[in-house]
N, C-alpha and C positions, 0 to 999 in steps of 0.2 A: 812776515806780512800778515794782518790780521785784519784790517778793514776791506781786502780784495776780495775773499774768496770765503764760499759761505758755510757756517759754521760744523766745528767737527762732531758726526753722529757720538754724539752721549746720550745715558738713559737719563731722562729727567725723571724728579721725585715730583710727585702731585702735590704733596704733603708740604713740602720742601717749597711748592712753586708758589700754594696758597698763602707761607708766612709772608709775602711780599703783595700780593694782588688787590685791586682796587675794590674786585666785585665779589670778595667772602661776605660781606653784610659786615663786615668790622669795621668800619670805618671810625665810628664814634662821630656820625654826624647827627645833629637836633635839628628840630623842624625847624625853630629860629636861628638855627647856628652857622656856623662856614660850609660848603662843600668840601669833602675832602678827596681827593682823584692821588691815584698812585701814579709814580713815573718808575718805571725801568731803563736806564741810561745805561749805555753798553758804552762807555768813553772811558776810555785809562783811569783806573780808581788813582793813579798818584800823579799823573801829569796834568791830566784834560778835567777830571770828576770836580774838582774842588771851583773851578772857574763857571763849572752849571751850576753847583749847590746856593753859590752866593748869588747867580741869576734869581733862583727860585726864592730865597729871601729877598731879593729884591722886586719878583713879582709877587709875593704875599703881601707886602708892607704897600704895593699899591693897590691889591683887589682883597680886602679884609674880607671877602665872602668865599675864599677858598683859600683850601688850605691844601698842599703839598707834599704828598708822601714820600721822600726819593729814597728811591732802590739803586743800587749800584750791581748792575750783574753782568758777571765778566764775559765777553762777547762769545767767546768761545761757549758759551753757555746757551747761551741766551733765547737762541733759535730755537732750539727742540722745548727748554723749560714754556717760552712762552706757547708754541704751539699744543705743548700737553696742558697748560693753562688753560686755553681759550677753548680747548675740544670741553676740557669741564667747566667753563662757562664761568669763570673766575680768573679774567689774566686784569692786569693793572689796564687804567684806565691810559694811558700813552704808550708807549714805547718809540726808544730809538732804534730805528729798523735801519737794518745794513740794506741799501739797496735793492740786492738780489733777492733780499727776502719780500718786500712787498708785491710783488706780482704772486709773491706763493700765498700769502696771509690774504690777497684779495680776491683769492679764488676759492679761498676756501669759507670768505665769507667773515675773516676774524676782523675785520676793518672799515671801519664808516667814513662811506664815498665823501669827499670833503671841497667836493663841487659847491660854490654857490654857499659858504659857511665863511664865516671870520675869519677863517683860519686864513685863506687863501684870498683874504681883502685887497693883497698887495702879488698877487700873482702875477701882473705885467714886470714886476720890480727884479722877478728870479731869471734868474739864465734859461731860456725858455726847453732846452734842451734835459734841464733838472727837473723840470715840472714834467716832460715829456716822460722819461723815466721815472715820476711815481705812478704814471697810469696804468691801467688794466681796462681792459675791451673800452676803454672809451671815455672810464672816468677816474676822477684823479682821488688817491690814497695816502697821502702822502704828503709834506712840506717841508721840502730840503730845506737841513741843517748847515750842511758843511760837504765840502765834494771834493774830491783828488782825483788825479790821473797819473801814471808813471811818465816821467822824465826821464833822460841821459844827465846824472849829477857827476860833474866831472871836477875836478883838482888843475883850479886857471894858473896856477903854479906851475904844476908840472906840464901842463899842456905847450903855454907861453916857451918852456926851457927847451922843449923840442922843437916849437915854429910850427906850430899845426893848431887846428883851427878844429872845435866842433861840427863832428862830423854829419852831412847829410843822411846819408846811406850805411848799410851796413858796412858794405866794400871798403868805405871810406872809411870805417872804424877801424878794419883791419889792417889799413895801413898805417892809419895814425898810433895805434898801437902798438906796429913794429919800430914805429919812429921814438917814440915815447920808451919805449926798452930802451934801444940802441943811445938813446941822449939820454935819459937821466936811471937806467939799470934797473925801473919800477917799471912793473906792469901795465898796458894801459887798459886794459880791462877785466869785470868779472862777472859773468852771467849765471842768473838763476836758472835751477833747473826747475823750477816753480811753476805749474801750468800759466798760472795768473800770470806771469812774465814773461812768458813766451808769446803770450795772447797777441801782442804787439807785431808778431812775424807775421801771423795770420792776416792781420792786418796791411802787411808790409803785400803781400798777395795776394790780397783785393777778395780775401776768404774768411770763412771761422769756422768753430767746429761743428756746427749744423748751420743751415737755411733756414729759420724759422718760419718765414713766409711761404717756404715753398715745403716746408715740413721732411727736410730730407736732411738726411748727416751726413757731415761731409768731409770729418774729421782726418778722412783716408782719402781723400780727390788728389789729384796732381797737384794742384795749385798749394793744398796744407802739407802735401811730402815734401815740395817746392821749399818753403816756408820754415819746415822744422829743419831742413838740410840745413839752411843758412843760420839756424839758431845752433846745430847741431858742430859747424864749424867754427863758431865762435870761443871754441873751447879747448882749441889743436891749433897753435902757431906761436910765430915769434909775438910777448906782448900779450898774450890771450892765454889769462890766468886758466888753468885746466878744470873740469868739475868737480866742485862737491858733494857727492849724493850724502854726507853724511846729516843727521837729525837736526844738528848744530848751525846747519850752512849759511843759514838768512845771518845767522852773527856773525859769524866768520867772515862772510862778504862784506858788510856791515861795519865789523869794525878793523878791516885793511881799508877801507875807503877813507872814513874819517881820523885816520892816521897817519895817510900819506902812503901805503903800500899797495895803493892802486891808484892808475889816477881817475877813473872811470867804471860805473856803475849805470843800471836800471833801478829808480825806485821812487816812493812815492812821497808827497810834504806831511804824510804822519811822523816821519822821520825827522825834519827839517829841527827843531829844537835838540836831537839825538847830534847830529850832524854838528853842530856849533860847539858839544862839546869835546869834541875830538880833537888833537893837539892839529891836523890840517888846516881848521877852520878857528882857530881863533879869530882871524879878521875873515867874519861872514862874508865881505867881499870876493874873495878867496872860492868862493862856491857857486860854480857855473850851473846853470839848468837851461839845458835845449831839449825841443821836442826828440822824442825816440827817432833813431834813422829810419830811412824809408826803405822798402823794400824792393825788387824788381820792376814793381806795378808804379813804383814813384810816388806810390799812398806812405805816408805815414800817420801813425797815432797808438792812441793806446785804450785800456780799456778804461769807462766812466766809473769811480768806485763814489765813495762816499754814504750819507746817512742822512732819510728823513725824519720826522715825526708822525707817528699815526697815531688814530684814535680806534680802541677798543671798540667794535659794532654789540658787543654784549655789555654794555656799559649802559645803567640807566642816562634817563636822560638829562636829569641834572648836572653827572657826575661828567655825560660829553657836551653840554655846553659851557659847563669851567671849563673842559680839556682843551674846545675849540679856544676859548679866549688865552689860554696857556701857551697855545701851541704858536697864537697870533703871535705873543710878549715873546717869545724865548727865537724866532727866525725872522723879527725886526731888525731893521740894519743895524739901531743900535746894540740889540745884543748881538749879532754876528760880529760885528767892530771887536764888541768886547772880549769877546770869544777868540777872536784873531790874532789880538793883541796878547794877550796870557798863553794860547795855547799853541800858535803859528800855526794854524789848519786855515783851510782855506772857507772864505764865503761864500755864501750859491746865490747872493745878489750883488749886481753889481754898486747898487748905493752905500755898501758894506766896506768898498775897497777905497776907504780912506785915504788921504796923503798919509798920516800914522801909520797907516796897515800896514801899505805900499812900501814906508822905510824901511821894512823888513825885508834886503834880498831875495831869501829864501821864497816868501808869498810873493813877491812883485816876478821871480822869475816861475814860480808855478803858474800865476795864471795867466803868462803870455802864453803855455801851451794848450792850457784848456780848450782853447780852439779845437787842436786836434782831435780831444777826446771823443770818442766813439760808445755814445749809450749804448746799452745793452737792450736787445728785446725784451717785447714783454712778455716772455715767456716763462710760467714758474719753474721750471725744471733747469732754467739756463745756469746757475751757478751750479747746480750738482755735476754739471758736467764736465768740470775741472778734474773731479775725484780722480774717474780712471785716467786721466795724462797725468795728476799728481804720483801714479802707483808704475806709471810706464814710463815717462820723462826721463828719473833717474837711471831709471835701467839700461836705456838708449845711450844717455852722455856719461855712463859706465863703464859702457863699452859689455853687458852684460846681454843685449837685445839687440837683434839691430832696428833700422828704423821702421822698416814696413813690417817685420814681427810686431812691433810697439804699438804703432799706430793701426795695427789691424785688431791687436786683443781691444783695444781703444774704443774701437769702433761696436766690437761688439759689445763691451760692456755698455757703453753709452747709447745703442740701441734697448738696452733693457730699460734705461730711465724712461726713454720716450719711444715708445712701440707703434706707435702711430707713426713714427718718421720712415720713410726708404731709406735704404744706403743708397 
């Protein structure tokens, strides 16, 4: 999973960050000539990249007064290169920001408030919940791109051959996955040990792993031991594929799904074009998507991922007013359509979700769940705090740890991110 959970600590090269950046004074712009603004696009360079490049040729050919830098840098990258960028006053004039990372970039001042600017002309237009998550203290950063949230993708094949129904509840998976063994000798489920994935449980217990509001961690409270037991059990029974902690696992689960060797998964519509190629899903129809089960509290959901556009705040102002009118052309519904259409990710407006979109299963059953989805605070720190359950998770469903060992180093490691919080 790689649009969840925010990016892994590398050392970024300064040198290395500057060959790409808007604001080295290289531009090659004339007084009387185009504006030229750099873009950093952290989108799959072979599946997603090639669908933005041809946007960008297509908003040049209608604003001859700017011109288009595009960077392709791989996500996993992307976070720290542009933060060492921006600290030397040299990052590209856009960037597409995973989520989690705009509360960090607007606290630290790398991003121009984009309140009251072209950018956000059509801001009634977005899912107001998408807008809601690019803000910080108050004001917005940010112009959702494209959004996901994880789903139960299950095999209506295999479901149908057992007489069981997409399950509500956890409970309910566990049984339907004893039934699904017992009639067709495939698994009916496979869980991540992925913090990001588990996130959903937290959820299912009407909790997470801090109170942001009330500035306290809560990653060790009853209600998240509650939470992770049930994620914890899902991995011990008839039907309930056992864990992976190995380095491999996201493919390994991945692809027994889209082969038919499981019938049932957690995961997100970055997948969805992956999914289709699997000998399961030849007929897309074939590929169920229900909201995640719910949990004891009767809550269900999962966590809000996806990707804005922002504008560099050390960017002259030439260079952010192309960017705002860039940022307009590139999360108009026409290009989210078009984007939807080549890429199968999902839109952050709803005038995007065409009848064409729509004939896409895969998108027409991701965004009946988006309802559920559950923005994340705005708190900068919130994505780091996967780290230590991504380092104790596996340990726990190893069988290496048990749970309140796990969830206690947890605790304390995620008090070092945010030392202001109480346990």
């Amino acid at each position: 999973m790689r649009r969840g959970i925010a990016a892994t600590a590398l050392v970024a090269s300064l040198a290395l960050a500057a060959t790409a950046c808007g604001g080295d004074g290289d531009s090659g712009d004339k007084a009387d000539g185009p504006v030229t603004i750099t873009w950093w696009d952290t989108s799959n360079a072979t599946n997603e990249a090639p669908t933005y490049q041809a946007l960008v040729k297509e908003f040049e050919a209608a604003n001859k007064d700017v011109k288009v830098k595009y960077v392709n840098v791989p996500f996993d990258q992307a976070q720290n290169k542009f933060d060492t960028a921006a600290g030397a006053s040299g990052a590209p004039d856009v960037l597409r920001s995973e989520v989690g990372w705009t509360p960090a970039f607007a606290k630290k001042g790398y991003f121009l408030p984009l309140d009251g600017t072209e950018a956000l002309a059509d801001e009634s237009k977005f899912q107001p919940s998408l807008i809601e998550q690019a803000k910080y203290e108050g004001k917005t950063y940010g112009v959702p791109i494209v959004t996901d949230t994880l789903a139960l993708v299950y095999n209506k094949e295999l479901f149908e051959k057992a007489g069981v129904e997409a399950p509500k509840t956890w409970d309910d998976l566990k049984k339907a996955a004893a039934t699904i063994k017992d009639k067709t000798g495939v698994d009916g489920y496979w869980g991540s040990t992925q913090a990001y994935y588990a996130q959903s449980f937290l959820y299912g217990e009407g909790t997470d792993t801090v109170d942001a509001d009330g500035k306290k961690i809560t990653v060790n409270s009853a209600e998240a031991k509650k939470a992770y037991g049930t994620w914890l059990d899902l991995f011990d029974g008839k039907g309930l594929h056992k864990a992976d902690t190995t380095a491999d696992a996201y493919a390994h689960i991945q692809d027994a799904f889209v082969n038919g060797k499981v019938a049932a998964i957690v995961q997100g519509p970055w997948e969805i074009t992956n999914f289709y190629k699997g000998s399961a899903f030849k007929d897309k129809q074939n590929l169920g998507i229900a909201t995640v089960p719910a949990g004891s509290s009767g809550k269900a959901g999962a966590p809000t991922g996806g990707h804005n556009l922002s504008v560099y705040a050390g960017s002259d102002e030439a260079k952010q007013q192309a960017a705002l009118k860039f940022l307009k052309f590139m999360t108009s519904a026409k290009s989210q359509e078009a984007v939807a259409l080549k890429n199968s990710t999902l839109p952050t407006r709803d005038d995007a979700y065409t009848a064409e979109v729509k004939a896409d299963p895969g998108i027409a059953g991701y965004q009946g769940v988006l309802s559920a989805a559950q923005p994340r605070p705005a708190l900068p720190e919130y994505s780091s705090l996967w780290g230590p359950l991504d380092t104790e998770l596996p340990k726990i469903a190893g069988g290496k740890e048990s749970l309140d060992k796990g969830l206690s180093n947890a605790e304390t490691a995620i008090a070092k991110l945010v030392p202001d919080f109480s346990k």
